[in-house]
N, C-alpha and C positions, 0 to 999 in steps of 0.2 A: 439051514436055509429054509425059510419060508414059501411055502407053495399054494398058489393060490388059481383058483379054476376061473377062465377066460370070461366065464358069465358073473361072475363075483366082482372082478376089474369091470367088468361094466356099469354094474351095478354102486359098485362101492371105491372106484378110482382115486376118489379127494379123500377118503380115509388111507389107503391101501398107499396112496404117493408121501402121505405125512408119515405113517408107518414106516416108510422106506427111506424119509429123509432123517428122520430119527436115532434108526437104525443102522442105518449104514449096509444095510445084509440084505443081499440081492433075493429078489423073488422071481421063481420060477413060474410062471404060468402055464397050466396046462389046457388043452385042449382036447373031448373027448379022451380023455385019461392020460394024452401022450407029452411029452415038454412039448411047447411049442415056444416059448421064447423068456427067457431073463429083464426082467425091471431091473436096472441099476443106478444107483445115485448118478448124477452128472458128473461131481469132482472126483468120483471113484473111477470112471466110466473114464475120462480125461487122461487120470493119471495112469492110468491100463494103457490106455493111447500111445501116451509116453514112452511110457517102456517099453514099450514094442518097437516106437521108432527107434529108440538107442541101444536095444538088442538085434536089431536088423543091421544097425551102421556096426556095430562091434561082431556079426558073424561077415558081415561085407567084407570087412576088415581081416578076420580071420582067415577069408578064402584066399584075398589078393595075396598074402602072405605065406600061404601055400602052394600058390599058382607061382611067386616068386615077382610076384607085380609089389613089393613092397618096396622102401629105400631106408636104407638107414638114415641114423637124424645126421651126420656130417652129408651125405648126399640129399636132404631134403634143406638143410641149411643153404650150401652152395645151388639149390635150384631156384629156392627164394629170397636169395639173398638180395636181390635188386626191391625187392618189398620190403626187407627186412632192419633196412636203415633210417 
């Protein structure tokens, strides 16, 4: 991963964002020696998005199922069955 210092992105931004769309490989920017925050492409940035939302609905999922709030598919069948024709 590439690291690059807060005053450099100021300086040099329109290089340092072609670098990054290029690349694909997020840059860490520091500030005063410490991370202070991640560049990342957009479509990469998105696609992170994503998966978060369908590993959130698939651990949702996970819990109802152990709470016991699940239904089987003949019981979700006959609940939507009035849609379902």
């Amino acid at each position: 991963m590439k690291t690059e210092l807060v005053t450099n992105l100021k300086r040099q931004a329109t290089k340092i964002l072609a670098d990054l769309h290029a690349s694909k490989e997020p840059v860490l920017i520091t500030e005063h020696g410490k991370p202070s925050a991640y560049l990342v492409d957009v479509e990469d940035f998105e696609f992170t998005q994503r998966r978060l939302a369908i590993l959130e609905q698939i651990s949702r999922g996970e819990r109802a199922a152990l709470e016991g709030r699940a239904l089987t598919n003949e019981q979700a069948k006959a609940k939507l069955s009035k849609w379902l024709k």
